[in-house]
C-alpha positions in Angstrom: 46.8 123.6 175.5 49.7 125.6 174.3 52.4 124.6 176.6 51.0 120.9 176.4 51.5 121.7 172.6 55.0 122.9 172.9 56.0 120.2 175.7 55.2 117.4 172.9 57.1 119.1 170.0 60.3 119.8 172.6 59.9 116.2 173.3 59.7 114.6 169.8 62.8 117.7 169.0 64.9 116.4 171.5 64.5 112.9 170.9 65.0 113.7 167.3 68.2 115.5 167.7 69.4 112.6 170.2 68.9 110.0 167.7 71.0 112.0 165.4 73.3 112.6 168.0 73.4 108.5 168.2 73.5 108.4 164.5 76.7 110.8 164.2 79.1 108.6 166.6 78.0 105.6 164.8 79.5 107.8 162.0 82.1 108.7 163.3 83.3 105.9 164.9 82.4 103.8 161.0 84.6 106.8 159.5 87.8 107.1 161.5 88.2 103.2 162.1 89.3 100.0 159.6 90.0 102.6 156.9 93.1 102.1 154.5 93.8 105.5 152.8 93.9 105.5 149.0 96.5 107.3 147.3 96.3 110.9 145.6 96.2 109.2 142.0 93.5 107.6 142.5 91.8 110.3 144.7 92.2 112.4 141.4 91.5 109.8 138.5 87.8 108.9 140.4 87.5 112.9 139.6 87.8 111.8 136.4 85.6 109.0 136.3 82.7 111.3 137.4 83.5 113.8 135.0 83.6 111.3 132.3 80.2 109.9 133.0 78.7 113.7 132.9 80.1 114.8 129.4 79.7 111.1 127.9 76.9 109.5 129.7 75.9 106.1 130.2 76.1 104.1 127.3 78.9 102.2 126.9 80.4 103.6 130.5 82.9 101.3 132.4 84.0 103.1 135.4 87.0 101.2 135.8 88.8 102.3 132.5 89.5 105.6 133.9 91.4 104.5 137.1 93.1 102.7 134.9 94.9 105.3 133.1 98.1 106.2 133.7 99.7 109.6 133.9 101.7 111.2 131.1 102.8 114.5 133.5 103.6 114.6 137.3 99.8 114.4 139.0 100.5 118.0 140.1 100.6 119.3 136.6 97.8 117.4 135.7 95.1 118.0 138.4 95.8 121.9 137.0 94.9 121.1 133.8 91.9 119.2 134.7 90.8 121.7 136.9 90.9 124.5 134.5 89.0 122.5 131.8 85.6 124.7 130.7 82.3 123.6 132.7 78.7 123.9 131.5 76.6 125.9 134.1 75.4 122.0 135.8 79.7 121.6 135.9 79.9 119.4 133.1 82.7 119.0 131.0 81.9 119.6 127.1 82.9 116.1 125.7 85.0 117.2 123.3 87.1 119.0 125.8 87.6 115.8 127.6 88.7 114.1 125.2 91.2 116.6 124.2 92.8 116.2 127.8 93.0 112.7 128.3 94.7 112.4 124.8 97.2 114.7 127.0 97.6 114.2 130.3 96.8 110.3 130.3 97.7 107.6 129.0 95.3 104.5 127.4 94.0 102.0 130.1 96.3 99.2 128.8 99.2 100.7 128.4 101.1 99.7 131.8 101.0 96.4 131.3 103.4 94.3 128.0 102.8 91.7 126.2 105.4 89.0 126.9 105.5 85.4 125.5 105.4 82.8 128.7 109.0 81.3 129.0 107.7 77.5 129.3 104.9 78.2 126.7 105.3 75.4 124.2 101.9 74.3 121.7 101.8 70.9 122.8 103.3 70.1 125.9 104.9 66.7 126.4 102.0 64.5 128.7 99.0 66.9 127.9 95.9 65.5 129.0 96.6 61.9 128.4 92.9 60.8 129.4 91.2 63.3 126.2 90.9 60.7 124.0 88.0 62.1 121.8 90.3 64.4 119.0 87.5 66.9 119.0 87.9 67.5 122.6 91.6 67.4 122.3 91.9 69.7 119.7 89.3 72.4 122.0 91.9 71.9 124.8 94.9 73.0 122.8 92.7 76.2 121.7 92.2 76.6 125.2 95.8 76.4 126.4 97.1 78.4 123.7 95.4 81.4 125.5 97.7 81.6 128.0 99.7 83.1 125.8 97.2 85.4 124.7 97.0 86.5 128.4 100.6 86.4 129.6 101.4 90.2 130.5 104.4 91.9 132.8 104.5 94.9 134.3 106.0 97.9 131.7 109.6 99.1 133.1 107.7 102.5 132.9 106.0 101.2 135.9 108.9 99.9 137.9 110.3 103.7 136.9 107.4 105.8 138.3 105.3 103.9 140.2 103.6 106.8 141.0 102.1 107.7 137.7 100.4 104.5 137.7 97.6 102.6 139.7 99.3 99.3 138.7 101.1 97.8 141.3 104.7 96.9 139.9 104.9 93.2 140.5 108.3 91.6 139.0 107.1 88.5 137.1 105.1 88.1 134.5 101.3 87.8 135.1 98.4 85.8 133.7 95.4 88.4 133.3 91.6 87.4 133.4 91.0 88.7 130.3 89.0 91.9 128.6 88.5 94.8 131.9 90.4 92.7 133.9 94.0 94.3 132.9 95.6 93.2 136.3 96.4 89.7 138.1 93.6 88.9 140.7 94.1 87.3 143.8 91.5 83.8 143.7 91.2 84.3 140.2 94.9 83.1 140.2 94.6 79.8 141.6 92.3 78.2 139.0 94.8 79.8 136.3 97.2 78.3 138.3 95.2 74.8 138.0 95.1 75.2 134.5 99.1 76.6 134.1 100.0 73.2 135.6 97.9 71.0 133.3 99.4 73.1 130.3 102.9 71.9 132.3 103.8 76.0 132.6 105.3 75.6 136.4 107.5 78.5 135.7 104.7 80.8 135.1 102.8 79.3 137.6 105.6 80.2 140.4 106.1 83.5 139.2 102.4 84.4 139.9 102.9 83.3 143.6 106.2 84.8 143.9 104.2 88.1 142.8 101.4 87.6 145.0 103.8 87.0 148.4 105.2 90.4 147.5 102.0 91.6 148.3 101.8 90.2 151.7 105.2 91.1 152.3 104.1 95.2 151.1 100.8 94.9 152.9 100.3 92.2 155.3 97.7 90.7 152.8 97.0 89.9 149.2 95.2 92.3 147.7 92.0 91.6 145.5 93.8 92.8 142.5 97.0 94.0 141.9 95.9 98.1 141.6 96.4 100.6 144.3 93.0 101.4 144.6 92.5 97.4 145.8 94.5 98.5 148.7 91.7 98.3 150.8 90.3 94.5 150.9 91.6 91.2 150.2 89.7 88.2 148.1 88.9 84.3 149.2 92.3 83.4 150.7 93.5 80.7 148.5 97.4 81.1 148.7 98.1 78.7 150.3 96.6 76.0 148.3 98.0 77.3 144.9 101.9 76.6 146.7 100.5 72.8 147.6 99.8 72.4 144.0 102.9 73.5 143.1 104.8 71.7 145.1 102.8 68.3 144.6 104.0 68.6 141.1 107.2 70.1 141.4 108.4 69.4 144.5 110.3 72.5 144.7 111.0 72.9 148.6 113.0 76.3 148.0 109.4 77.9 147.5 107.9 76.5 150.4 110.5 77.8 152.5 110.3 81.2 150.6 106.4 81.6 151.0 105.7 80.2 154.4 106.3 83.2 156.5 104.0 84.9 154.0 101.5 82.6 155.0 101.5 82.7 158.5 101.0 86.7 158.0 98.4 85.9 155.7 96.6 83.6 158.0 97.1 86.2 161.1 95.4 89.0 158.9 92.3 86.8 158.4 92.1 85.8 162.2 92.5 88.7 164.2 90.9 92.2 164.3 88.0 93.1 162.2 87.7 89.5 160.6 87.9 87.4 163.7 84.6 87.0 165.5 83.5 84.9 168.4 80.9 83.1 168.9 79.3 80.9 171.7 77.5 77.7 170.6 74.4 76.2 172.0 76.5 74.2 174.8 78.0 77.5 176.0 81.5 77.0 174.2 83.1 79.9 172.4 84.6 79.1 168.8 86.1 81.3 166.5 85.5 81.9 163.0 85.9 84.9 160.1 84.1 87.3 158.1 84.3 89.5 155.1 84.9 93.1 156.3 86.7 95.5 154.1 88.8 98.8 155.4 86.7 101.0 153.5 83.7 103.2 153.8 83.6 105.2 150.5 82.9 104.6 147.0 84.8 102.0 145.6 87.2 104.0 143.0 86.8 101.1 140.1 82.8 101.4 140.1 82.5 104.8 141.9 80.2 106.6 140.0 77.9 103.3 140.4 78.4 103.2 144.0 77.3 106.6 144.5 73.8 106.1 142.6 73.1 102.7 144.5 73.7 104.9 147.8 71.9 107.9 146.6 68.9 106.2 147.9 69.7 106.7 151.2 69.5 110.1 152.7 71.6 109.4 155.8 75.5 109.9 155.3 76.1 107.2 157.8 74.1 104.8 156.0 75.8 105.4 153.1 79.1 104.7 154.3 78.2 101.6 155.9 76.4 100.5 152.6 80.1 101.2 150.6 81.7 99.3 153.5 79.3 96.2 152.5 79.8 96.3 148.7 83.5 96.4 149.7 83.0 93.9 151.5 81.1 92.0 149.2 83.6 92.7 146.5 86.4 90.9 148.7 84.0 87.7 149.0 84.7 87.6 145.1 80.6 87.5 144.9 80.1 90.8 143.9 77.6 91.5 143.7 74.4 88.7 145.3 71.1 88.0 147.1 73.1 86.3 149.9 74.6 89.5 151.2 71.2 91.1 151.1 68.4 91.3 153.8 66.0 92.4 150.8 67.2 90.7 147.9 65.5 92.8 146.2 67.2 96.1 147.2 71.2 96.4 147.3 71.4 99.1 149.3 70.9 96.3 152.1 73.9 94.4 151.4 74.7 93.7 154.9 78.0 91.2 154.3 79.8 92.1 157.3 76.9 91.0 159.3 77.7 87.5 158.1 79.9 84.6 159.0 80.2 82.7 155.5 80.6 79.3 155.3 82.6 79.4 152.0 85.4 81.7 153.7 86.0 79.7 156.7 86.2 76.6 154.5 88.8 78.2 152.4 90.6 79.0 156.1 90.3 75.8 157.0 91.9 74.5 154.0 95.0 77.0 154.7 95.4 75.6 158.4 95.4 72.2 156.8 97.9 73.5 154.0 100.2 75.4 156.2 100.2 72.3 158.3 101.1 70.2 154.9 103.9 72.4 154.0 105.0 73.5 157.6 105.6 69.5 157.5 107.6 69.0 154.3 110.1 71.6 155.7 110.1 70.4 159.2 109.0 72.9 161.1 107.0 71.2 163.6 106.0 73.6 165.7 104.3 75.2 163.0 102.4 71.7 162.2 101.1 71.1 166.0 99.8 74.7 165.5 98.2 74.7 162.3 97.1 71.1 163.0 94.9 71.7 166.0 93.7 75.1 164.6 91.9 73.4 161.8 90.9 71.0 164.5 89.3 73.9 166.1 88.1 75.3 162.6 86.1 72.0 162.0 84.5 71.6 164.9 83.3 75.7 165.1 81.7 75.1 161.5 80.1 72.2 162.6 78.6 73.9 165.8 77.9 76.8 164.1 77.2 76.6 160.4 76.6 73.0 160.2 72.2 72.1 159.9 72.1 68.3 159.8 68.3 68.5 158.5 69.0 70.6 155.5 72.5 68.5 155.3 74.7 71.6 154.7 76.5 74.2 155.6 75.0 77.7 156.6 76.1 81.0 156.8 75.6 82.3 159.9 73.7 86.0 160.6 75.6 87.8 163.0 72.5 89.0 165.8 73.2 91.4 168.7 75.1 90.4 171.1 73.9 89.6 174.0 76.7 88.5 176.4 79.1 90.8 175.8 80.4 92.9 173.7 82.7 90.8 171.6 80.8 87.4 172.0 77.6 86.4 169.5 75.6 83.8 171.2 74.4 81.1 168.6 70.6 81.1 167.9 69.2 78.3 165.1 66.8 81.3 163.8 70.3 83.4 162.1 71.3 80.6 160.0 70.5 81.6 156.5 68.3 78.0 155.6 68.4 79.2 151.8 70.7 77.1 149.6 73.7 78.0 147.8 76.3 76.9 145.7 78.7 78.5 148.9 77.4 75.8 151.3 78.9 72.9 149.5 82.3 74.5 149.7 83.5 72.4 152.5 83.3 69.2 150.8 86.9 70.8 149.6 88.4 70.4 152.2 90.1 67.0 153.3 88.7 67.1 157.1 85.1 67.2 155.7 84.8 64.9 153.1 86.6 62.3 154.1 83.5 61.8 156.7 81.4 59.7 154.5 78.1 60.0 157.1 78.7 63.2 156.3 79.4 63.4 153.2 76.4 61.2 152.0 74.3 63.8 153.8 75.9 66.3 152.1 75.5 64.6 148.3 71.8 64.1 148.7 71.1 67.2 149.9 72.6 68.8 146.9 70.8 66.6 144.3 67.6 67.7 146.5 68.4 70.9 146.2 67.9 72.6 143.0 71.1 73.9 142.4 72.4 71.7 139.9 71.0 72.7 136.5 71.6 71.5 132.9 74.9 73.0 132.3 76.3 73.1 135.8 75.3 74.3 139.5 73.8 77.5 139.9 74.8 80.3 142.5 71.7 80.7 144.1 67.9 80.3 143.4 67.1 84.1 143.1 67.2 85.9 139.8 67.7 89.5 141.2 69.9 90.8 137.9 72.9 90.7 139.9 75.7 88.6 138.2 75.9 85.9 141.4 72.7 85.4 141.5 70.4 82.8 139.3 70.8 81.5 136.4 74.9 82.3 136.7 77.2 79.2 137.3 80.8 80.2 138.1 84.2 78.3 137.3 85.6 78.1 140.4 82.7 76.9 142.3 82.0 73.9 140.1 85.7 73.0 140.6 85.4 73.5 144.0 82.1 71.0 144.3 83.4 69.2 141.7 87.1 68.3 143.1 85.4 67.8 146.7 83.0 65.2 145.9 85.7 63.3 143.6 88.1 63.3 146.4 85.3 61.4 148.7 85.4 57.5 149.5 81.9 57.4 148.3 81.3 56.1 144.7 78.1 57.8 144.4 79.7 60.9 145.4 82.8 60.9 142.8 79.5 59.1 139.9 78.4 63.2 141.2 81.3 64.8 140.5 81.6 63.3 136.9 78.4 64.0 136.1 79.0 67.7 137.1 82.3 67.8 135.4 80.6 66.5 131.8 77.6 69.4 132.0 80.7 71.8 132.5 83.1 71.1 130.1 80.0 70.5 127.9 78.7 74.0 128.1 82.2 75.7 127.6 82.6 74.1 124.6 79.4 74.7 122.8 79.6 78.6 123.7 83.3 78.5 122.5 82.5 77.4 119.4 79.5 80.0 119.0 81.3 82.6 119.8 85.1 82.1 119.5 85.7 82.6 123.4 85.9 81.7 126.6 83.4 83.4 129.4 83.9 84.9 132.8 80.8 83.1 133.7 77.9 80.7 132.4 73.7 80.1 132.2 73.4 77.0 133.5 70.4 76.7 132.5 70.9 75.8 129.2 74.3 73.8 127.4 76.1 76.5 125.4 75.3 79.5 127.1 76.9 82.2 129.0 76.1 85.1 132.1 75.2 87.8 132.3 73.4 90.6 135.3 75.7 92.7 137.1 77.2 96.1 137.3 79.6 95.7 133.8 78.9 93.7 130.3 79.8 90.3 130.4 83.8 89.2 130.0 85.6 86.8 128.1 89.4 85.4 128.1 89.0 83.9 130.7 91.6 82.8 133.1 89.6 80.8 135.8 87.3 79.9 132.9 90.1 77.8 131.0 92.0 76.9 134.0 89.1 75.2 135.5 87.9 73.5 131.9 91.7 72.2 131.6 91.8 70.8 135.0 88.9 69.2 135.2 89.5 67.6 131.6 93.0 66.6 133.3 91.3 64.9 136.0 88.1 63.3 134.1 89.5 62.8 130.7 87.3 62.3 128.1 86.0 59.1 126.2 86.8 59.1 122.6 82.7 57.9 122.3 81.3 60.2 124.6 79.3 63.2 123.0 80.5 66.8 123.0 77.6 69.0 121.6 74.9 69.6 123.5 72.1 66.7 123.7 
C-alpha cells in the first residue's frame, strides 16, 4: 500500500515538474524573442509611476503622466535621489515627499512639446466647404477648424538638445496632437487629422506630419504607435501610405512621392515578414498569406503599467503573464485597445489573445497600401515597383476572400489562428475559427477600391450591415458587447464611420452611397449636439443616442480631438449640408 502510495505521488510529482519544465521554455523562448528593449528613462520613470500610485492612490491616477515627464538632471543623478527618498515600512513614498522631488528632478508632462501657430493656418480658408450651405453648420465647421490651431505643437529645441532627458521623440516639424493625454502625434490617428488638414486647405501642415512620420521608418523600420520612446515596441493600423495619396491627389506634389516611397516599401516589408506574416492553407489546399497584430513586447506597457500589472495579477504563472502583456501590446497596436474581439472570454481581459488572430481590418488596411504603393509607384514611373505591388494586392484579395470572406453572413471575418496541423508554419483553414460575431472591423474592406467596386459583393455586403445591428442612432457601433471596455458597445469611433462611410460612397450602387449619407448625417449630427453641450470635441461617441459621447476603458474620456474633427470636416466636405436639413437632434 505504501509503495503503491508513493509510486502515484512520484508520478503526479514528475508529471508536475515536467509540465513546468514545458511551461519554462515556453517562457523562455516568449522572453528572449520579438522583444525591442526600452530605454533606461523609461525603465526609471515606470519606477515612478508605481511609486506615484502608492503614495497618491487611485483617484484621479493617469499612468501615463509620469512617463511623460521629462528630466531636469542627468538620469544618473536622478535615479539617486529617487532612490534615497524616505519609505513607509510597506515601501511607500510619504506623498508629500514625492511631490517635493518631482518639483526637482522632473519636469511637468507638457513641457517638451511648444505651442506653435500652423504656418498655412488662416480663419477662413478660400473654397472651405462649398457644399455647407446651412450657416449654422457652417459656422460649427469654422469652430471646428480653428482647433487645429489649438492643437498645433513642435518639438521644444530642449528636446532636439538632450534627447535623452526626454521620452519624446524629437520629430522636426510641427505636429497636430490628439488632444488632452494625448501630448504626442499618433500614427492612424494622423491620417484622419490629415483628412481634415486638407479640407481646412493646411497642405503644409499636412506634409510636415508625414515628413515626421517617414523619419520614423527611416530610425526604426516602422512607424511607431506614437511618437514616445516607450512606443518603440509596436506599430498602429498602417495607414501611411494612404495619407501621401491624399496629399498628392490634392497637391500633386511628386517631390514627396519620391521622398516617401522607399519608406513605404520598408513599411510594407515590416508588416509582411517575420512575426506578422502568417500562412495559411485554404479549403482547396492553396497557401495565402496574410498579417497579424503581434507586438515586440512581453512586459508591462510603461504608459499604463501599474494597470497592466493588476490586470495580470490574476494569473499566478509568470509565463502567462507575459504572454497576456504581449496581447494588450498587441491589442494596443490594433488601435482597439482595449475590446471583446481580442478576448476568448469577453468577460475577462486577462484572455486577450490578439496575436491568435488574423484581423480582417488590418489586412484591409494592407491591401489598401499594395494598391497605394502601386498608385504612386505609377505616378513616378517605377514600374517594377507597380507589377509588384499590383499583383500582391491581387494575391491580398483573393487570401481575404478565401479566408475571411463568409458569403452567408455577407462579411468579412477575422480569422482564429488554430494549431497547426501541417506544419509548423502553415494554419490549415477550418470554417469553425472564423469569429461569426459582427463588428464594425468587418466592413473595413468596403475601403478599399478592389472590394467595392464588386457590386455582387458589395450589395451583400450593404444588407448585411443594415441586418446587422450595428448601426445605431448616432452612428455604427464597435461591437454588440457592453463589457466596460472603451471598443466595445455602445462606443462609435471617428475613423471607423469614415472608413464605412467613404467605402460605401465610393460604390456604383445607389443604395449603397443613399447608406453612406445616411450614416454621414447621424455622425455629424451627434458631434454637433455634444459640441454644443459641452464646448468640445470627443475622442469617441454613444451611438446610441444623438449628442452623446464614450466612455469605458482604462483612462477618462478625451476631448480635442484630432480624428474627431478631421473626420467631421471631411465628411461635411464630401456630403455638404442642405441649408433645410435639421441639425439638432430629432
Amino acid at each position: 500500500m505504501y509503495k503503491s502510495t508513493f509510486f502515484v505521488i512520484f508520478t503526479l510529482f514528475m508529471s508536475f515538474t515536467a509540465l513546468n519544465m514545458i511551461k519554462a521554455e515556453t517562457c523562455t523562448s516568449i522572453e528572449k524573442t520579438h522583444v525591442i528593449p526600452t530605454t533606461p528613462l523609461v525603465i526609471f520613470l515606470e519606477k515612478v509611476q508605481e511609486a506615484a500610485l502608492q503614495s497618491y492612490g487611485h483617484k484621479g491616477f493617469d499612468p501615463k503622466l509620469y512617463v511623460d515627464m521629462p528630466l531636469k538632471h542627468n538620469l544618473s543623478i536622478t535615479v539617486e535621489a529617487f532612490n534615497k527618498l524616505p519609505r513607509s515600512v510597506n515601501g511607500s513614498i510619504p506623498a508629500h515627499d514625492l511631490d517635493v522631488f518631482l518639483g526637482k528632478y522632473l519636469n511637468g508632462a507638457d513641457e517638451d512639446l511648444v505651442y506653435v501657430e500652423p504656418v498655412d493656418y488662416v480663419a477662413e480658408p478660400e473654397g472651405f466647404l462649398p457644399e455647407v450651405k446651412n450657416s449654422e453648420v457652417r459656422a460649427w465647421a469654422l469652430e471646428v477648424h480653428s482647433l487645429w490651431k489649438n492643437l498645433s505643437r513642435k518639438v521644444s529645441d530642449k528636446v532636439l538638445e538632450k534627447p535623452e532627458m526626454y521620452t519624446l521623440l524629437p520629430l522636426k516639424n510641427p505636429v497636430i496632437i490628439p488632444g488632452s493625454r494625448f501630448r504626442e502625434v499618433y500614427y492612424w490617428d494622423s491620417y484622419w487629422v490629415i483628412r481634415g488638414l486638407l479640407a481646412s486647405k493646411m497642405y503644409e501642415t499636412a506634409k510636415g506630419i508625414v515628413t515626421n512620420l517617414v523619419s520614423l521608418i527611416d530610425q526604426f523600420g516602422y512607424v511607431l504607435n506614437g511618437a514616445r520612446a516607450y512606443y518603440s515596441n509596436r506599430s498602429q493600423p498602417p495607414v501611411l501610405a494612404a495619407m501621401i495619396v491624399e496629399i498628392y491627389n490634392r497637391t500633386g506634389d511628386l517631390d514627396l512621392v519620391r521622398r516617401c516611397l522607399p519608406a513605404l516599401l520598408k513599411e510594407y516589408h515590416f508588416w509582411n515578414s517575420g512575426i506578422h506574416k502568417v500562412t495559411i492553407q485554404d479549403a482547396q489546399g492553396s497557401n495565402h498569406s496574410l498579417s497579424r497584430y503581434y507586438a515586440m513586447w512581453n512586459k508591462p506597457r510603461p504608459e499604463s503599467s501599474t494597470i497592466d500589472r493588476e490586470t495580470a495579477s490574476k494569473l499566478s504563472n509568470i509565463c502567462e503573464k507575459r504572454q497576456l502583456y504581449r496581447e494588450l501590446a498587441s491589442a494596443a497596436e490594433s488601435g482597439w485597445d482595449f475590446s471583446s474581439r481580442w478576448m476568448r472570454n469577453e468577460s475577462d481581459l486577462t484572455t486577450t489573445s490578439t496575436t491568435s488572430i488574423l484581423p480582417v481590418d488590418l489586412n484591409a488596411f494592407l491591401l489598401k497600401m499594395e494598391h497605394d504603393i502601386a498608385f504612386l509607384a505609377n505616378v513616378i514611373g517605377e514600374s517594377s515597383t507597380v507589377a509588384r505591388f499590383t499583383e500582391a494586392s491581387q494575391n491580398r484579395q483573393k487570401a481575404m476572400n478565401r479566408i475571411l470572406w463568409n458569403t452567408e453572413m455577407g462579411q468579412w471575418l477575422d480569422y482564429w489562428l488554430g494549431n497547426s496541423n501541417t506544419s509548423e508554419d502553415i494554419y490549415k483553414w477550418e470554417d469553425i475559427h472564423q469569429n461569426k460575431k459582427s463588428f464594425a472591423s468587418n466592413f473595413v474592406p468596403l475601403w478599399t477600391e478592389l472590394l467595392n467596386s464588386d457590386d455582387i459583393t458589395t450589395q451583400k455586403v450593404v444588407q448585411s450591415l443594415k441586418s446587422s445591428g450595428l448601426l445605431q442612432p448616432a452612428g455604427i457601433a464597435v461591437t454588440f458587447s457592453n463589457t466596460g471596455q472603451q471598443w466595445d458597445f455602445p462606443n462609435g469611433w471617428p475613423p471607423l464611420q469614415h472608413i464605412i462611410i467613404e467605402g460605401l460612397s465610393r460604390s456604383g450602387l445607389e443604395e449603397s452611397r443613399a447608406l453612406a449619407e445616411d450614416i454621414a448625417v447621424r455622425w455629424i449630427r451627434t458631434n454637433y449636439v455634444a459640441y454644443k453641450k459641452t464646448g468640445a470635441m470627443h475622442e469617441k461617441y454613444d451611438v446610441t443616442k444623438c449628442g452623446a459621447y464614450g466612455g469605458g476603458g482604462e483612462y477618462v474620456p478625451q476631448t480635442g480631438f484630432g480624428w474627431a474633427n478631421g473626420v467631421v470636416l471631411a465628411l461635411l466636405e464630401e456630403f455638404g449640408w442642405p441649408e433645410d436639413l435639421k441639425i439638432d437632434c430629432y
